[in-house]
Backbone as ProteinMPNN parsed JSONL, in Angstrom:
{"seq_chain_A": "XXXXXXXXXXXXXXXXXXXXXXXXXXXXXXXXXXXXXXXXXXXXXXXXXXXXXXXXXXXXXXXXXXXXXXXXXXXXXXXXXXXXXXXXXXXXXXXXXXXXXXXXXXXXXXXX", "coords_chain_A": {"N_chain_A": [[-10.656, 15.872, -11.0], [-10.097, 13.217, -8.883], [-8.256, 12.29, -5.968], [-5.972, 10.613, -4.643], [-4.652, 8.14, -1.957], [-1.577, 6.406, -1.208], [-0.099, 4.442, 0.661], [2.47, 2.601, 2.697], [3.99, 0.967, 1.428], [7.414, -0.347, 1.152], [10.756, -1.911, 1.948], [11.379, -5.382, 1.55], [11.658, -8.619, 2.284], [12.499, -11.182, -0.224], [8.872, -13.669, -0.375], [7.783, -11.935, 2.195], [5.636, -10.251, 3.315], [3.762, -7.343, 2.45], [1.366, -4.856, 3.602], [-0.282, -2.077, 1.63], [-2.277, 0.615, 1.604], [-4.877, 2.619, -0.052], [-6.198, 6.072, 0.678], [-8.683, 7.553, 0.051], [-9.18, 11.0, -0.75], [-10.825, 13.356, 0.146], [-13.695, 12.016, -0.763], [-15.492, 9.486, -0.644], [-14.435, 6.159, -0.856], [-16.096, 4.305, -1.242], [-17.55, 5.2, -3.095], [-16.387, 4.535, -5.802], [-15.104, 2.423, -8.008], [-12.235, 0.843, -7.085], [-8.891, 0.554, -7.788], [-5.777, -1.366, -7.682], [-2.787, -0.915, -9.09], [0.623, -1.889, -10.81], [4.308, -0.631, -11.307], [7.061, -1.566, -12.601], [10.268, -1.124, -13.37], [11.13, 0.112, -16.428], [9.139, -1.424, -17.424], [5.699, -1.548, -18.456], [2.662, -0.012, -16.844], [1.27, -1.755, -15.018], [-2.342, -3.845, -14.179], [-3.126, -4.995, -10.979], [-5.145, -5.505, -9.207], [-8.688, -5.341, -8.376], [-11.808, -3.718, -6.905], [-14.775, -3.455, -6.829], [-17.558, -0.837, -6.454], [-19.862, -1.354, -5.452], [-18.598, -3.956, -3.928], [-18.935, -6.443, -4.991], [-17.806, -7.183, -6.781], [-14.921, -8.5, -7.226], [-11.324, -8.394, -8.938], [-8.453, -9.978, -9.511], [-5.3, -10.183, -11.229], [-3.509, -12.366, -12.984], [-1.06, -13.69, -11.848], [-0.826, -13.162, -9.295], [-3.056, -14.009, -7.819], [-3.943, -15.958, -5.306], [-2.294, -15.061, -3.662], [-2.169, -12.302, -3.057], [-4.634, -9.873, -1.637], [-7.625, -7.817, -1.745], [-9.426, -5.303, 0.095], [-12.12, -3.267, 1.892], [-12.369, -0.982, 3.865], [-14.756, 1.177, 4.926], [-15.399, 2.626, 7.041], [-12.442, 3.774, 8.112], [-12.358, 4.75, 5.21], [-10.193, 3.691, 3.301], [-8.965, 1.604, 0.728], [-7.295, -1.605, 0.788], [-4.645, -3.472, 0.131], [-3.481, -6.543, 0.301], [-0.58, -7.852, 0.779], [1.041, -10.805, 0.046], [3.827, -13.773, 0.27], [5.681, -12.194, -1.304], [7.412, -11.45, -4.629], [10.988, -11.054, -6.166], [10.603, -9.854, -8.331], [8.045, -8.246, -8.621], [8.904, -6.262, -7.504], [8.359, -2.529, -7.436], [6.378, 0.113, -8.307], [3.767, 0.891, -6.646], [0.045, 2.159, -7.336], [-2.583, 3.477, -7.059], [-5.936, 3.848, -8.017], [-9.229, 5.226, -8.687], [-12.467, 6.9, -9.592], [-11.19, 7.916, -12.055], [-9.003, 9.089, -10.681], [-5.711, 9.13, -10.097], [-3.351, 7.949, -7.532], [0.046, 9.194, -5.633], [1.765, 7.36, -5.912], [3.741, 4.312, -4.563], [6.497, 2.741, -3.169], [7.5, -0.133, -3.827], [9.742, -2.821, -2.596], [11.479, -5.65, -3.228], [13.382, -7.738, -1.772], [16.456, -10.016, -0.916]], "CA_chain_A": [[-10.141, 14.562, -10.703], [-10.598, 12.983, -7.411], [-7.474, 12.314, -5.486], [-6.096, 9.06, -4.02], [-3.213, 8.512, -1.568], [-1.153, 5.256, -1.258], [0.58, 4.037, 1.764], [2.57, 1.146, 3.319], [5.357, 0.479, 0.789], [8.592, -0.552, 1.93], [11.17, -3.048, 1.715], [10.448, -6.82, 2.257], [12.442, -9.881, 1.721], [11.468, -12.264, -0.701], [8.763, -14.14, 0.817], [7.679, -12.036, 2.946], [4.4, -9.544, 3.13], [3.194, -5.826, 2.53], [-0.382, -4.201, 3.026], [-0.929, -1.126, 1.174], [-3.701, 1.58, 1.616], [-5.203, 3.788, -0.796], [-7.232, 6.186, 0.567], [-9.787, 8.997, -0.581], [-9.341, 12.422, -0.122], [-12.145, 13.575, 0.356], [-14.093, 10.947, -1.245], [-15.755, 7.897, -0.116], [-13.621, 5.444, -1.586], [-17.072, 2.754, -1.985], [-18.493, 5.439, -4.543], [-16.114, 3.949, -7.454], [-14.471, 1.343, -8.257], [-10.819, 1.119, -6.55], [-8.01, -0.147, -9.043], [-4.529, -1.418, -7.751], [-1.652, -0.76, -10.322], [2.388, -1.348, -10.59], [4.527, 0.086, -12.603], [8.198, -1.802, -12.541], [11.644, -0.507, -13.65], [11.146, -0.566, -17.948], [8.058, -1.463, -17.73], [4.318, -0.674, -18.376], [2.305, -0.226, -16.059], [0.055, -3.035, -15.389], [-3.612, -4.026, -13.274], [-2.959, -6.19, -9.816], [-6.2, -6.125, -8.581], [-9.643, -4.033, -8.646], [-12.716, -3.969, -6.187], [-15.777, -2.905, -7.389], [-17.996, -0.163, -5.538], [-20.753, -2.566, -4.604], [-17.892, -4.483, -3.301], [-19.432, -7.473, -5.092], [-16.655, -7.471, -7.947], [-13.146, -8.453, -6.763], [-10.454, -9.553, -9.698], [-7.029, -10.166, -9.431], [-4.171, -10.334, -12.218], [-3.046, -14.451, -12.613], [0.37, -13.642, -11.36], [-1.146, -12.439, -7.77], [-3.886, -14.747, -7.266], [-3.689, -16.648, -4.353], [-1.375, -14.026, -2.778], [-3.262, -10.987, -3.094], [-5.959, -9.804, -1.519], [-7.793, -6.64, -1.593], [-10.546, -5.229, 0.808], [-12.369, -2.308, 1.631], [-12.655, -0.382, 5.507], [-15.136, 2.109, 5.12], [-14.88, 3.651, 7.914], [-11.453, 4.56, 7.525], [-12.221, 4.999, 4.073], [-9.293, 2.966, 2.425], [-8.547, -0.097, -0.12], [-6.08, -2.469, 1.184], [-3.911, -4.815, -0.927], [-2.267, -7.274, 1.175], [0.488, -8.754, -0.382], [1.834, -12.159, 0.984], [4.485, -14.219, -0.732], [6.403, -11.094, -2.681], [8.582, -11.677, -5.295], [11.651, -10.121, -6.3], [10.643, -9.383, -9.746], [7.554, -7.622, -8.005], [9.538, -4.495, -7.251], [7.795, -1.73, -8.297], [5.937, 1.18, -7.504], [2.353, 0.766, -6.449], [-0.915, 3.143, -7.531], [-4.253, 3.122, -6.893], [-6.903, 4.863, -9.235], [-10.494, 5.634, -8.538], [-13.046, 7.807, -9.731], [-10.535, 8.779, -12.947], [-7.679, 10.071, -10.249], [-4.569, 8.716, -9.344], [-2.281, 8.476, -6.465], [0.967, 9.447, -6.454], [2.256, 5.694, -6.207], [3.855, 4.273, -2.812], [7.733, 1.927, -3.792], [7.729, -1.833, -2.72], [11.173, -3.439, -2.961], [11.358, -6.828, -2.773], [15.653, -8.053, -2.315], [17.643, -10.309, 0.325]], "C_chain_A": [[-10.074, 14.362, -9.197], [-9.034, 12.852, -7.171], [-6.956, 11.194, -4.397], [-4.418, 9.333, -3.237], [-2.795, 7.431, -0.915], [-0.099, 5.038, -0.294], [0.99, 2.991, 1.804], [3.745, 0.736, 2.421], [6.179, 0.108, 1.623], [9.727, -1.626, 1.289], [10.93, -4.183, 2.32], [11.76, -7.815, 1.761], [11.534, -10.963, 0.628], [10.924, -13.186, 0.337], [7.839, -13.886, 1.575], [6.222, -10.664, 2.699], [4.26, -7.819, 3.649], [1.767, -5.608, 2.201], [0.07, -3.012, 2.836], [-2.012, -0.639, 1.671], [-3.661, 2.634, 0.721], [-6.138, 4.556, 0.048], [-7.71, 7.761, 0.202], [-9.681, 10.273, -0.251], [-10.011, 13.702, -0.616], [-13.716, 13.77, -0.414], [-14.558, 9.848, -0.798], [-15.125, 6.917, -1.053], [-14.71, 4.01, -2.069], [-18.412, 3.44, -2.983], [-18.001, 4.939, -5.823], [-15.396, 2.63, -6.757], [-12.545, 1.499, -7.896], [-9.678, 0.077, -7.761], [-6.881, 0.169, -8.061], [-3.692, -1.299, -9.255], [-0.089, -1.252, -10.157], [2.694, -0.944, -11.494], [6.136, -0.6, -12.033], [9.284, -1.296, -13.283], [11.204, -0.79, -15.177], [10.27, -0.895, -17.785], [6.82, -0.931, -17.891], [3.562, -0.99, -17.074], [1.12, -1.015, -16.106], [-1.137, -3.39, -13.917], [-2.865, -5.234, -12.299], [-4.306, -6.104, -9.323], [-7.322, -4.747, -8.731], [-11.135, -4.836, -7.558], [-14.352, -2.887, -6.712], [-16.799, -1.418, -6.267], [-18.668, -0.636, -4.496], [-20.118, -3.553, -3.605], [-17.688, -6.28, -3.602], [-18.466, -8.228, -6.147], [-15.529, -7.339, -7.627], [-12.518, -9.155, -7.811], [-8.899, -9.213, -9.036], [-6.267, -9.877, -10.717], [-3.961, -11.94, -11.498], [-2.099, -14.1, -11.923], [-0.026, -13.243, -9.659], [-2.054, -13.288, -7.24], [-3.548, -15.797, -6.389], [-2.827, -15.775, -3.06], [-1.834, -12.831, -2.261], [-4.233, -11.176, -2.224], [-6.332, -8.609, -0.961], [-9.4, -6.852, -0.905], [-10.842, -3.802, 0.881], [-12.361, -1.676, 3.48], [-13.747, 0.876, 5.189], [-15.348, 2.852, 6.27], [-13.542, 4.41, 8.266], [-11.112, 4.977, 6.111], [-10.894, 4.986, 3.356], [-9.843, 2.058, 1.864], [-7.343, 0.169, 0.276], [-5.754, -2.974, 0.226], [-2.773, -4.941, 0.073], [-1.803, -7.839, 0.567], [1.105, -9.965, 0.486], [2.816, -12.746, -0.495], [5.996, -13.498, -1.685], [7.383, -11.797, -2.949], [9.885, -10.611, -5.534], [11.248, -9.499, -7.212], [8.901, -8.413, -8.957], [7.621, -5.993, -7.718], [9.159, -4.009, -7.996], [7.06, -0.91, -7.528], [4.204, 1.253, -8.004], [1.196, 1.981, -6.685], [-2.072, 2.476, -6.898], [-5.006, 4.469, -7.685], [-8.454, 4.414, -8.969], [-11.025, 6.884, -8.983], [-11.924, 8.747, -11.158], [-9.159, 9.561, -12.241], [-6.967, 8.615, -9.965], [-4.064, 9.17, -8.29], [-1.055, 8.605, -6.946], [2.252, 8.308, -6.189], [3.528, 5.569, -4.669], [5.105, 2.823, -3.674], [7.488, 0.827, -2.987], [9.224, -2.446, -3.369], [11.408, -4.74, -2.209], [12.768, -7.624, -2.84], [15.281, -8.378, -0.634], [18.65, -9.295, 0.665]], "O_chain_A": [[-10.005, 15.304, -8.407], [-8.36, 13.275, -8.11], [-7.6, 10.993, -3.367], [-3.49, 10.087, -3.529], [-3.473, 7.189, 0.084], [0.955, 5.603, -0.587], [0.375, 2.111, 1.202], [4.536, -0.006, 3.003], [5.902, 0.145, 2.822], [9.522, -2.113, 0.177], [10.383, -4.232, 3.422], [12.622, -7.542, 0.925], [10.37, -11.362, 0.681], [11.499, -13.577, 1.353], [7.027, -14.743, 1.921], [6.094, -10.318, 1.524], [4.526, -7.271, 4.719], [1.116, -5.902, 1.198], [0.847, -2.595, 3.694], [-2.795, -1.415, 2.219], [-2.733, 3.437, 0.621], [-7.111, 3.861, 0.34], [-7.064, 8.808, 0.146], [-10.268, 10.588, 0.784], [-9.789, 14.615, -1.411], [-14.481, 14.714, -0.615], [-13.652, 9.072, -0.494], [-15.492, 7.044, -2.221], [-14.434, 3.079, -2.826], [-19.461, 2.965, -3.418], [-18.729, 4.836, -6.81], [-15.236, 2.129, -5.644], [-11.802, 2.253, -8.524], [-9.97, -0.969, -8.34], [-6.715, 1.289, -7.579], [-4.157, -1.64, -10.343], [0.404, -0.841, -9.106], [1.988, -0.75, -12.484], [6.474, -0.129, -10.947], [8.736, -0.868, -14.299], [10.867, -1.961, -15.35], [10.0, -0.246, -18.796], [6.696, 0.225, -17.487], [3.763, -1.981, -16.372], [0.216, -0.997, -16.941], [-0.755, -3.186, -12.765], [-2.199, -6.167, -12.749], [-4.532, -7.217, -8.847], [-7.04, -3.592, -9.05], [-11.405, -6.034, -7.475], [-14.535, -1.673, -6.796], [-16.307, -1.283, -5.147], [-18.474, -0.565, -3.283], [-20.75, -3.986, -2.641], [-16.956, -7.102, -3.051], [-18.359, -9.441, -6.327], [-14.969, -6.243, -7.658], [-12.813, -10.343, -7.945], [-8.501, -8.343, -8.262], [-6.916, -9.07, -11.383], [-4.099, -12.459, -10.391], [-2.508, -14.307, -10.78], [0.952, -13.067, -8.933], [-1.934, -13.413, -6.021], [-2.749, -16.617, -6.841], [-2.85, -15.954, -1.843], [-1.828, -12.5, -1.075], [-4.717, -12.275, -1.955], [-5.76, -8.16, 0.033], [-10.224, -7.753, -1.057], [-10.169, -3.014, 0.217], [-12.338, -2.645, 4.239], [-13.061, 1.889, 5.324], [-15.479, 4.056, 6.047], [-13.582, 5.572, 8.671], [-10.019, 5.422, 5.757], [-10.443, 6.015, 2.853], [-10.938, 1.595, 2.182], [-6.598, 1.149, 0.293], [-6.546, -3.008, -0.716], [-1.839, -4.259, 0.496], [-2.373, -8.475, -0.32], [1.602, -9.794, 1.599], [2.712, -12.437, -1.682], [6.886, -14.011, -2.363], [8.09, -12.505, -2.232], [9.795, -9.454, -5.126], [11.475, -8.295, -7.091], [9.425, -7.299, -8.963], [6.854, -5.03, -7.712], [9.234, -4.387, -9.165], [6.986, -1.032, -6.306], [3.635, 1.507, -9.066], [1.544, 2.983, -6.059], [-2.335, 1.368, -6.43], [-4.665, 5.643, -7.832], [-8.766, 3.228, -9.073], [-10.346, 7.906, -8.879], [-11.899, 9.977, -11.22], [-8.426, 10.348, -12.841], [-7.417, 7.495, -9.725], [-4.118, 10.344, -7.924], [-0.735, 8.357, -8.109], [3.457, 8.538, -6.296], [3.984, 6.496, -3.999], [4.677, 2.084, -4.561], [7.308, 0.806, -1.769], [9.559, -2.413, -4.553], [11.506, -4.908, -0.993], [13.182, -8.081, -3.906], [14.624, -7.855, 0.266], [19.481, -9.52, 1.545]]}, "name": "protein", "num_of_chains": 1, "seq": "XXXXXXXXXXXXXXXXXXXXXXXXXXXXXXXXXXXXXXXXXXXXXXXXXXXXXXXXXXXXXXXXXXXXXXXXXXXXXXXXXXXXXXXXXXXXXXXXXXXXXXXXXXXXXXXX"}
């Protein structure tokens, strides 16, 4: 299993914006397909966004669209997910999955 590693969490106000980075270790992160994830308190964990290898396939989740937006740096070999907007209900703890591995998920907390 390949090995992914997720940065940038934090706390935010509603509102207000977090980028993320996944990146590869030691892996080119534009041989697969990069998958954002959350996983909130009681809940399952569910898809926020995915970039294809080619780079040519970007989706979202409805609930993120317009807010979201994921990219690629190969030369620092990351995926971004910039987050603008966050909600409270949001809070949750972020993955990224490529190549069949996971990271080991990076906390966003979104509270006045």
């Amino acid at each position: 299993q390949l090995r992914l590693v997720e940065s940038g969490g934090g706390l935010v106000r509603p509102g207000g914006s977090l980028r993320l980075s996944c990146a590869g270790a030691g892996f080119p992160v534009d041989y697969y397909t990069i998958a954002w994830f959350r996983q909130a308190p009681g809940k399952e964990r569910e898809g926020v966004s995915c970039l294809s290898s080619s780079g040519f396939t970007i989706e979202y989740a409805d609930s993120v669209k317009g807010r979201f937006t994921i990219s690629r740096d190969n030369y620092k070999n990351t995926v971004t997910l910039q987050m603008n907007s966050l909600k409270s209900e949001e809070r949750a703890v972020y993955y990224c999955r490529g190549g069949g591995g996971w990271g080991q998920g990076t906390q966003v907390t979104v509270s006045s």
